[in-house]
Structures are given as structure tokens and as C-alpha cells.
VOVEX-687479 format. One record per residue: x, y, z of N, C-alpha, C in turn; residue in three letters. Coordinates in steps of 0.2 Angstrom, whole numbers, plus 5000, padded with zeros to 4 digits. Last residue first. Layout:
<nodes>
XYZXYZXYZALA...
</nodes>
This chain:
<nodes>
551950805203552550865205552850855200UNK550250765198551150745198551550815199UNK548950795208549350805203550050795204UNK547250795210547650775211548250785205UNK545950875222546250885216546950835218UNK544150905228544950885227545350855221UNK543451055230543350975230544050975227UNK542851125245543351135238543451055237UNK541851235254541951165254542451165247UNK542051325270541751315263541951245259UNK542351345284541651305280541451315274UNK543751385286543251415286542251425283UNK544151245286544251265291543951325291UNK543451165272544151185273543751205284UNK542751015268542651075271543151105273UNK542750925253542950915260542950995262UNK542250815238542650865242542550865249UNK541850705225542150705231542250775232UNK540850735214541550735215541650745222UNK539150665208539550735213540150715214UNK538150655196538750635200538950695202UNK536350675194537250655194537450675198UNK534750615191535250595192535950625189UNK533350755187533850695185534350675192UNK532650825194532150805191532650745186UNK533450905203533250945197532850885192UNK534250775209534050835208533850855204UNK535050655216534250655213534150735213UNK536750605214536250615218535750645214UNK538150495220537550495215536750515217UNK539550545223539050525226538450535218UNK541450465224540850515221540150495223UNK542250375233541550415234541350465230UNK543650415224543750365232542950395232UNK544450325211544350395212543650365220UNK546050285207545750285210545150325212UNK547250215195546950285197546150265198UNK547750065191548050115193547950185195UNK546849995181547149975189547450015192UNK546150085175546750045172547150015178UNK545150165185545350175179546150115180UNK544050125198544650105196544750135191UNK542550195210542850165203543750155203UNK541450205222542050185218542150175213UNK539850285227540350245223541050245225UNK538350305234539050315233539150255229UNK536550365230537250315229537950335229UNK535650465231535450385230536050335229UNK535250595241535750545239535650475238UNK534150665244534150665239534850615236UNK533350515248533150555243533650635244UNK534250345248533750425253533850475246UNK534750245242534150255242533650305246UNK536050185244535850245250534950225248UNK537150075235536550125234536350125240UNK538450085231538450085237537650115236UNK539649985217539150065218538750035226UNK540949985209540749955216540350035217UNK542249935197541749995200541249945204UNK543549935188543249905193542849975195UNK544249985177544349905176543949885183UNK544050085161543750085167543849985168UNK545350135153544850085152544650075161UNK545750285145545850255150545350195149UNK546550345131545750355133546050285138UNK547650365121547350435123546750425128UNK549150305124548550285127548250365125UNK550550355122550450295116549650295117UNK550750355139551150385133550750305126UNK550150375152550250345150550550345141UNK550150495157550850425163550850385158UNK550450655152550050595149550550535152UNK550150805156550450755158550250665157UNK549750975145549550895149550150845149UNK550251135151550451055148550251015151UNK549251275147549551215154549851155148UNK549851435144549551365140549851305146UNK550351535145549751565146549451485144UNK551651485135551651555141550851545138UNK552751405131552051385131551751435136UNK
</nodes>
């Protein structure tokens, strides 16, 4: 499969995950109106995306973090 990633599917038989808990954190400053959490199947975690007011709508920002030469990458997770 040369040039092609394999998907990792944990959950075998499942094509679509069932969101089972979310907990929203409304700020109400402009531009950031909301952290979050969410759950997928009790089992995948996703820790503070933020809900922000831009360009005239609302979305969601993906967590990330500032390296040591101050640029920012957002964060990734995957099975060895």
C-alpha cells in the first residue's frame, strides 16, 4: 500500500463513534465564547477545544500548545 496510510479502526464492525458526554465551559469574552470537553464511546477523550466568534460565525478551535520556538502545533494522537 505504497503512498496510501492504513486506517486503524479499535473499534472493528463500528463505522461512526456515539458521542456519550460533553460538558461546555461558557467564557462569554469576545473573542472566545467556550471551552469544552467531549467523550466519544466512553473511551476517546478530546481535553478543551475552544469555541470562538470570528468572521461574523462561531467554531471550534482544536487544542494545541506552543513549541519552544513559539510557534504553535496542535496535537495529535496515535497507536504504535
Amino acid at each position: 500500500m505504497a503512498g496510501k496510510r492504513a486506517l486503524l479502526n479499535p473499534w472493528p464492525g463500528r463505522s461512526s463513534m456515539e458521542v456519550t458526554g460533553v460538558e461546555v465551559f461558557p467564557v462569554g469574552e469576545r473573542p472566545l465564547k467556550a471551552s469544552a470537553n467531549a467523550v466519544a464511546d466512553d473511551r476517546l477523550a478530546l481535553k478543551k477545544p475552544r469555541v470562538i466568534w470570528a468572521g461574523g460565525r462561531l467554531f471550534a478551535a482544536m487544542p494545541s500548545y506552543r513549541t519552544e520556538e513559539g510557534r504553535y502545533r496542535g496535537l495529535r494522537f496515535h497507536r504504535p
